[in-house]
C-alpha positions as a printed Julia matrix, in Angstrom:
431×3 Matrix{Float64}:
  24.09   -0.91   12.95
  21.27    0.05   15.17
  20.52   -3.52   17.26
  23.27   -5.43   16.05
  25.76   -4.57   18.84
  24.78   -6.38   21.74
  26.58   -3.86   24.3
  24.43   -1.04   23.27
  21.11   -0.45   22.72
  19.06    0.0    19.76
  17.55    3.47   20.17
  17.49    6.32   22.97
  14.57    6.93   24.67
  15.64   10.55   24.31
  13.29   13.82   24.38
  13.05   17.22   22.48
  15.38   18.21   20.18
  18.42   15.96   21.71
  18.2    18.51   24.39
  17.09   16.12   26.97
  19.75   14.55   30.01
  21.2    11.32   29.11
  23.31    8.74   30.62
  26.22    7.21   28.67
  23.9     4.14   27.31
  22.0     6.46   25.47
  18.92    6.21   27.85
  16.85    8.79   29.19
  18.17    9.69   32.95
  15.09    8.51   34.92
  11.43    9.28   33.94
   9.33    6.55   33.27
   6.33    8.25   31.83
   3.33    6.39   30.41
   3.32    5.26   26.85
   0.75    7.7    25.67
   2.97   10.42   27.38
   5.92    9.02   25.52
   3.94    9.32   22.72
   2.44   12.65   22.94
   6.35   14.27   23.91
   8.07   12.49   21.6
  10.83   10.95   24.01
  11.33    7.52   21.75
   8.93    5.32   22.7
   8.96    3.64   19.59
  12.06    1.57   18.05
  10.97    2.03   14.86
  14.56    2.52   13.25
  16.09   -0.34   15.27
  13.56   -2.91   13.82
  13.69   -1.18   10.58
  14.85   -4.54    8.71
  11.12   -5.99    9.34
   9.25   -3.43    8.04
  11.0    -3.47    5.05
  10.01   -7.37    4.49
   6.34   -6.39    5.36
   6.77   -3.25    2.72
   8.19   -5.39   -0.2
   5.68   -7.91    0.58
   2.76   -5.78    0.25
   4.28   -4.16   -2.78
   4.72   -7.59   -4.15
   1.32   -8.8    -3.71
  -0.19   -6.03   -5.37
   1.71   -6.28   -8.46
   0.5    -9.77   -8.34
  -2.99   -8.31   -7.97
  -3.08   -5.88  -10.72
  -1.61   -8.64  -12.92
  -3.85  -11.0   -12.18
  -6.94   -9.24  -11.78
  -6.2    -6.02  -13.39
  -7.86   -2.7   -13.37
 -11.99   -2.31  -13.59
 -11.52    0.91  -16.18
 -14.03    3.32  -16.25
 -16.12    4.57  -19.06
 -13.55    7.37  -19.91
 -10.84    4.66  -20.57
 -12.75    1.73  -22.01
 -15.74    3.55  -24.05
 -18.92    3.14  -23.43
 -22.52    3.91  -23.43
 -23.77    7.51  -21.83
 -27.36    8.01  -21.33
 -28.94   10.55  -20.21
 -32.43   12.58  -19.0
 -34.25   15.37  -16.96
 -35.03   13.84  -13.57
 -38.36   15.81  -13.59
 -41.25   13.04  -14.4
 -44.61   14.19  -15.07
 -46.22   13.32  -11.27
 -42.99   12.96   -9.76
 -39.17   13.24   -9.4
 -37.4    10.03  -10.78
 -34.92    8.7    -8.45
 -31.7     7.37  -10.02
 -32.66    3.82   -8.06
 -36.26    4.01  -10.1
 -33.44    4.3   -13.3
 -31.16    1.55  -12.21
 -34.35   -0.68  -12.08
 -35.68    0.16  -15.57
 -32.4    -0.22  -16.97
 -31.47   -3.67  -15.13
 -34.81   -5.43  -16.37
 -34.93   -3.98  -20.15
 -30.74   -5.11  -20.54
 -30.78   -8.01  -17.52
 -27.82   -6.0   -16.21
 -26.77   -3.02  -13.61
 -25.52    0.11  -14.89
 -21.57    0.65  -15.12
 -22.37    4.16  -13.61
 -25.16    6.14  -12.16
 -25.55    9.83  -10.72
 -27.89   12.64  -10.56
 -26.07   15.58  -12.32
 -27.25   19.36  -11.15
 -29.82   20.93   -8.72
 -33.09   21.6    -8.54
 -35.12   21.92  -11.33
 -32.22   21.24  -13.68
 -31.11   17.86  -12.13
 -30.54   14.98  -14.63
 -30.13   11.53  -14.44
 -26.51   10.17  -15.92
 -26.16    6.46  -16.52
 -22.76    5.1   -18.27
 -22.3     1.25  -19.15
 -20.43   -0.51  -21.63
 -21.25   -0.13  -25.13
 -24.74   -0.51  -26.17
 -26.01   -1.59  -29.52
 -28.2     0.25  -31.57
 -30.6    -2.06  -30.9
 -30.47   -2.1   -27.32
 -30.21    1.52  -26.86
 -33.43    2.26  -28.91
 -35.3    -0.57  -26.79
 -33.43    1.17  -23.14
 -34.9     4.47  -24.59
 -38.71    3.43  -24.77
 -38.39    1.24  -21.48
 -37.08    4.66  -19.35
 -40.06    6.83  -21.69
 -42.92    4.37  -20.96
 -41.63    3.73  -16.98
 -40.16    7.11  -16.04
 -42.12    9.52  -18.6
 -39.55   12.46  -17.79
 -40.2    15.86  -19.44
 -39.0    18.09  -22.14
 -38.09   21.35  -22.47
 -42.19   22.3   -22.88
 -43.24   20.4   -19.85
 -44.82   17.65  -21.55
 -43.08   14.08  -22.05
 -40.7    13.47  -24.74
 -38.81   10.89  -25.91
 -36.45   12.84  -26.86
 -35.7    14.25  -23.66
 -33.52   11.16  -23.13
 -30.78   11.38  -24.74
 -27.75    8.51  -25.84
 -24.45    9.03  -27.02
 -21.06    6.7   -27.58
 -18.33    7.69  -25.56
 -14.77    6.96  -26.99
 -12.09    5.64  -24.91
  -9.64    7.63  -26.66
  -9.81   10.74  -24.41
  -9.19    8.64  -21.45
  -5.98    7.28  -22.73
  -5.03   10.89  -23.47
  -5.84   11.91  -19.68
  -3.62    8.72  -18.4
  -0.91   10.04  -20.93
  -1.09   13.17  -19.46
  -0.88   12.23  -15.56
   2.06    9.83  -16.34
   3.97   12.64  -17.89
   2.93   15.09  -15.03
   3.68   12.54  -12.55
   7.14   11.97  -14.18
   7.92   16.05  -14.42
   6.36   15.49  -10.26
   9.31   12.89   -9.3
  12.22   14.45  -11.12
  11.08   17.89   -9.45
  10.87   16.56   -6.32
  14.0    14.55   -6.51
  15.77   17.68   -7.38
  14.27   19.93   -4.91
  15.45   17.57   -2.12
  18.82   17.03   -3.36
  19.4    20.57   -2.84
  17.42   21.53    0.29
  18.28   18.06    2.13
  20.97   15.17    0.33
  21.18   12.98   -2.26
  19.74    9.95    0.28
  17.05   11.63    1.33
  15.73   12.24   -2.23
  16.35    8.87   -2.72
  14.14    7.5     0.39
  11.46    9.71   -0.53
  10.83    8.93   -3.93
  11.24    5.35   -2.78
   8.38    5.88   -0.3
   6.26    7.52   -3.18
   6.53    4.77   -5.13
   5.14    2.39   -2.4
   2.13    4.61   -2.42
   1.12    4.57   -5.88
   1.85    0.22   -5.86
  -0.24   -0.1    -2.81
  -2.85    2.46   -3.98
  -2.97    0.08   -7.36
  -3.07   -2.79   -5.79
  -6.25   -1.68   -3.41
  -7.86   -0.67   -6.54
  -7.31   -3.73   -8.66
  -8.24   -5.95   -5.15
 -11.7    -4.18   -4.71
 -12.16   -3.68   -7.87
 -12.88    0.11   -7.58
 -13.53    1.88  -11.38
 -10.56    3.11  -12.61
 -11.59    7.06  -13.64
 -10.04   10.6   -14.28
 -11.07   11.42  -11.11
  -9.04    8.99   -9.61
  -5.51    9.48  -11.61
  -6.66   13.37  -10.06
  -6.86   12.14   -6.64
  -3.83   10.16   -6.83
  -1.02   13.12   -7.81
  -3.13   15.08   -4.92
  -1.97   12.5    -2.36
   1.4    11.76   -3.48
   1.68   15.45   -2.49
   0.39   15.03    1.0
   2.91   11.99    1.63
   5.9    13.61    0.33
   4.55   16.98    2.68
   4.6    14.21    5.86
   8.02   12.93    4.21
   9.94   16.15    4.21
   8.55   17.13    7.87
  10.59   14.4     9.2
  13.34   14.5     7.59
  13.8    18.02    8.65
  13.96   16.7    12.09
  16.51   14.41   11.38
  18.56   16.76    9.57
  18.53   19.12   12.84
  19.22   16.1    15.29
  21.99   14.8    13.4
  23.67   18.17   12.86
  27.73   18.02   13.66
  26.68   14.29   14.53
  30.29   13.1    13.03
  32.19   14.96   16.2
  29.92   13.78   18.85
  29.49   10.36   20.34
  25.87   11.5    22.32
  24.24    9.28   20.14
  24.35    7.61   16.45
  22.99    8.34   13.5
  20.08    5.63   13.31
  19.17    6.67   16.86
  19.09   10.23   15.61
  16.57    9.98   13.1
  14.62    7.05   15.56
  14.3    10.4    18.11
  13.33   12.3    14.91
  10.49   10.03   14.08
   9.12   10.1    17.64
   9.11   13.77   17.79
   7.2    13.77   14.51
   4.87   11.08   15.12
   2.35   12.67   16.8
   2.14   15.67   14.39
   1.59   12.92   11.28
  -1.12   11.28   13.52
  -2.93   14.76   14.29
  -2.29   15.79   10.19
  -3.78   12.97    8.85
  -6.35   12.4    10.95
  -7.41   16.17   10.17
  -6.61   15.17    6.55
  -9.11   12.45    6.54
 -12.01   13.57    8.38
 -13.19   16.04    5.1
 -12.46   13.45    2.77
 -14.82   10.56    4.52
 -17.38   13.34    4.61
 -16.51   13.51    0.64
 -17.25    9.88    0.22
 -20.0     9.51    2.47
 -21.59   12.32    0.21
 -20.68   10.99   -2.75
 -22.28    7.23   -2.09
 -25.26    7.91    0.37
 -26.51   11.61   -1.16
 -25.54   11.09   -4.77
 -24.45    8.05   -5.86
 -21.68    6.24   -7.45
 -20.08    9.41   -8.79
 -17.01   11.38   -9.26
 -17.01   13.09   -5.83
 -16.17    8.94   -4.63
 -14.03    8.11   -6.7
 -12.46   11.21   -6.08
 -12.54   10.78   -2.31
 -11.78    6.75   -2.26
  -8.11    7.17   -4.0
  -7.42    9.85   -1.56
  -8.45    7.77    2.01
  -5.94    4.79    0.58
  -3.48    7.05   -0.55
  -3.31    9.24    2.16
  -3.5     6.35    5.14
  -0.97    4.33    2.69
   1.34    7.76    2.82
   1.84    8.65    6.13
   2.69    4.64    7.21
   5.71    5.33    4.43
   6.47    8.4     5.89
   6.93    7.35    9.45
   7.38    3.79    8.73
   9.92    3.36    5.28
  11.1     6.49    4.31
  13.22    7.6     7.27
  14.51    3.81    8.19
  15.47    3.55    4.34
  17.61    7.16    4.86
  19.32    5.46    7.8
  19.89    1.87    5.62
  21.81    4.56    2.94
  23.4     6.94    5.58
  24.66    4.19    7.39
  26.74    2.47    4.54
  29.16    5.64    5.1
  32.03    4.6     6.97
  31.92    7.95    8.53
  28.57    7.13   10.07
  29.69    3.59   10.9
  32.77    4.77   12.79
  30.83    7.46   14.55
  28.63    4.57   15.9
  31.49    2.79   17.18
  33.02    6.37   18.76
  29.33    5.88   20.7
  29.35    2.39   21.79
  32.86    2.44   23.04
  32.29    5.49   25.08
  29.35    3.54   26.44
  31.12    0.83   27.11
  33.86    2.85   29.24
  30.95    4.28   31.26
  29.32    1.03   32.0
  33.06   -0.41   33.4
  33.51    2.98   35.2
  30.03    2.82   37.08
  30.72   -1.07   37.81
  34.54   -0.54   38.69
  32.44    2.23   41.01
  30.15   -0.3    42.65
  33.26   -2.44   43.26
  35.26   -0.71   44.41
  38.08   -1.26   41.96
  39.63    1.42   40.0
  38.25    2.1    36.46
  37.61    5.26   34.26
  38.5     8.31   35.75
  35.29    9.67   36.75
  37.1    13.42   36.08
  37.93   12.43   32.49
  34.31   11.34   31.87
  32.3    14.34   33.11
  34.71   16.53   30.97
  34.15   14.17   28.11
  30.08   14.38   28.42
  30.55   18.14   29.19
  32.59   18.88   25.96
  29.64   16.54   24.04
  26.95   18.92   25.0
  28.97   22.17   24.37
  29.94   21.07   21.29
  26.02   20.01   20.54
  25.08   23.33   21.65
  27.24   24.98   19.94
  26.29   23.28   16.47
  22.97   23.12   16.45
  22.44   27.2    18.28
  24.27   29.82   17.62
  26.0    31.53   19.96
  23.94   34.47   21.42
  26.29   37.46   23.02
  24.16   40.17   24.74
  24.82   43.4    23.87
  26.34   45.73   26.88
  24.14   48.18   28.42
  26.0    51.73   28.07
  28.73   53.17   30.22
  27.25   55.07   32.84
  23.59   53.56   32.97
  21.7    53.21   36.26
  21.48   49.37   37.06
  18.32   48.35   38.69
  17.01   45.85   41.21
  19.54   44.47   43.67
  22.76   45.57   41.77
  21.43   49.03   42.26
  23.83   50.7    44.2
  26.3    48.22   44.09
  29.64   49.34   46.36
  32.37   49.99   43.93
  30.83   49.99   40.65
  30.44   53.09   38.74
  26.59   54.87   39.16
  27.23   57.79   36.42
  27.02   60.53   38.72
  29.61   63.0    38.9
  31.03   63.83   41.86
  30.87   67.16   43.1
């Protein structure tokens, strides 16, 4: 395995598309760019494969303590799943428009508690107030209806106010358990597609690491919820299937790097499998930083919309599920999903001998270079240059096809400085 063999090291440092000049350790031949150069080119500045054992102990721990957190606290359900209380009322008052802050305050000091919910529905003239809380009696929704008539005095549908205007109506939990029914079966039908899809278009282990990393999301995602005790809504089982898309997008990206730096791996001995996908995940990295910081930029304007221009609302729930899911997704994608895919890939006794083909030819070059330096006889420096030579024909070969240009037809005129050439044909017939 990657770091556990102390004669070679844990990861090249190599460039673009395994293209780039390396010595027999693995290590890029000279160049010692900056970090944010490394970064920005994608020549391995980061051992993120090699050390992949720790961030699977700081994965499972996080997973761990938010199943601890969602069993301990649990989820803060919204009206839609719990049932509840929905009033509601023209935001046009008879001098004024009525705020939904003037509406939290009447409601607060008539039921010495703050609404579960609160928005302004519409535009203009046909904006409403929405409040949802738990359920209210009858008795404490007719006494909430005269406080908001006597304090607010909103209008009816003649321009005069009217009780009546403000309406109240129980809302049944039942058609939020139908909508949670609904996204666990869509979410299933979303794994076993996806599962399927990369089975055929990648491997079986790749499948496997991805829908591992998906699950992560949706724990973590849970277990920010249940911590911060964020209302559990439609809108946010909606938001969550919308970002296990966007990690599994990020997923699939790298592993089609992987799968083109490890093609015809098993013949060569340039470099192993785990260092493969490590130069995968560097080459990548900078593309998931630029997507998801594109990626989050709309959705902060979302929420900052949603809490400072309209309130607690759908557009924040909406937007909150997606900012956790979507910074939770892209550390899986770069930092668990491709290290698990080596973990599998690497249990192969293929792969494992194919690492060893590697360190032995590094070790061979190391003796050769010192035998050099010594002056004493070691590796015949013939045998090795054919050896690399061979390695990047064969790497060539596998991972471009061969091009052949086509001949340009007998008799053509040949320009620039084979024009004229002594003893080659022009076409012109001699007369």
């Amino acid at each position: 395995m990657v770091g556990e063999d102390n004669d070679a090291p844990d990861t090249p440092t190599g460039g673009n598309g395994g293209e780039e000049e390396l010595d027999a350790t693995g290590e890029v031949a000279g160049g010692k760019e900056s970090l944010l150069h490394k970064l920005y080119v994608g020549t391995g500045a980061f051992n993120i494969v090699g050390n992949r054992y720790r961030w699977f102990t700081v994965f499972a721990t996080l997973v761990v303590v938010c199943i601890v957190v969602v069993g301990v606290r649990g989820f803060n359900f919204g009206i839609d799943f719990a049932g509840g209380t929905q009033i509601q009322f023209p935001a046009q008052g008879v001098d004024h428009v009525i705020s939904s802050e003037e509406a939290a305050s009447v409601f607060e000091e008539t039921l010495g508690e703050k609404p579960g919910e609160l928005q302004e529905v519409g535009t203009g003239e046909q904006t409403s107030i929405q409040i949802r809380s738990e359920k209210l009696s009858k008795q404490e929704a007719g006494e909430l209806q005269r406080a908001l008539f006597e304090e607010l005095q909103p209008v009816g549908a003649n321009g005069e106010p009217d009780a009546n205007a403000i309406s109240i109506s129980a809302v049944s939990g039942s058609w939020g358990s139908q909508v949670s029914q609904q996204a666990l079966i869509a979410l299933g039908v979303f794994m076993l597609l996806v599962g399927v899809f990369l089975s055929i278009y990648f491997e079986r282990w790749m499948a496997v690491a991805a829908l591992l990393a998906l699950t992560h999301d949706i724990f973590v995602t849970a277990g920010v919820y249940a911590l911060i005790g964020l209302q559990v809504t439609p809108a946010t089982v909606i938001g969550l299937l919308t970002v296990l898309g966007f990690s599994l997008y990020d997923t699939v990206v790298v592993f089609d790097k992987v799968k083109e730096n490890s093609r015809g791996l098993l013949s060569l001995t340039r470099r192993t499998y785990p260092e493969a996908a490590n130069l995968a995940l560097n080459q990548t990295m900078m593309r998931s930083i630029n997507t998801t910081v594109i990626a989050v930029l709309p959705v902060l304007g979302l929420l900052i919309v949603g809490y400072v221009l309209l309130g607690a609302g759908t557009l924040q729930q909406l937007a909150m599920v997606q900012l956790i899911g979507m910074v939770g997704g892209v550390l899986s994608s770069v930092l668990l999903a491709t290290p698990l895919l080596v973990t599998f890939k690497m249990r192969h006794r293929e792969y494992q001998e194919q690492e060893q083909r590697v360190y032995e030819r590094r070790r061979r070059t190391r003796e050769s270079r010192a035998a050099d330096d010594t002056g004493v006889g070691g590796m015949d420096a013939t045998e090795l240059a054919g050896e690399l030579r061979q390695e990047k024909a064969l790497a060539a070969a596998t991972g471009v096809p061969a091009r052949h240009p086509k001949s340009p037809p007998r008799g053509q005129r040949s320009s620039g400085r084979n024009a004229q050439r002594p003893g080659r044909p022009t076409g012109k017939r001699r007369r």
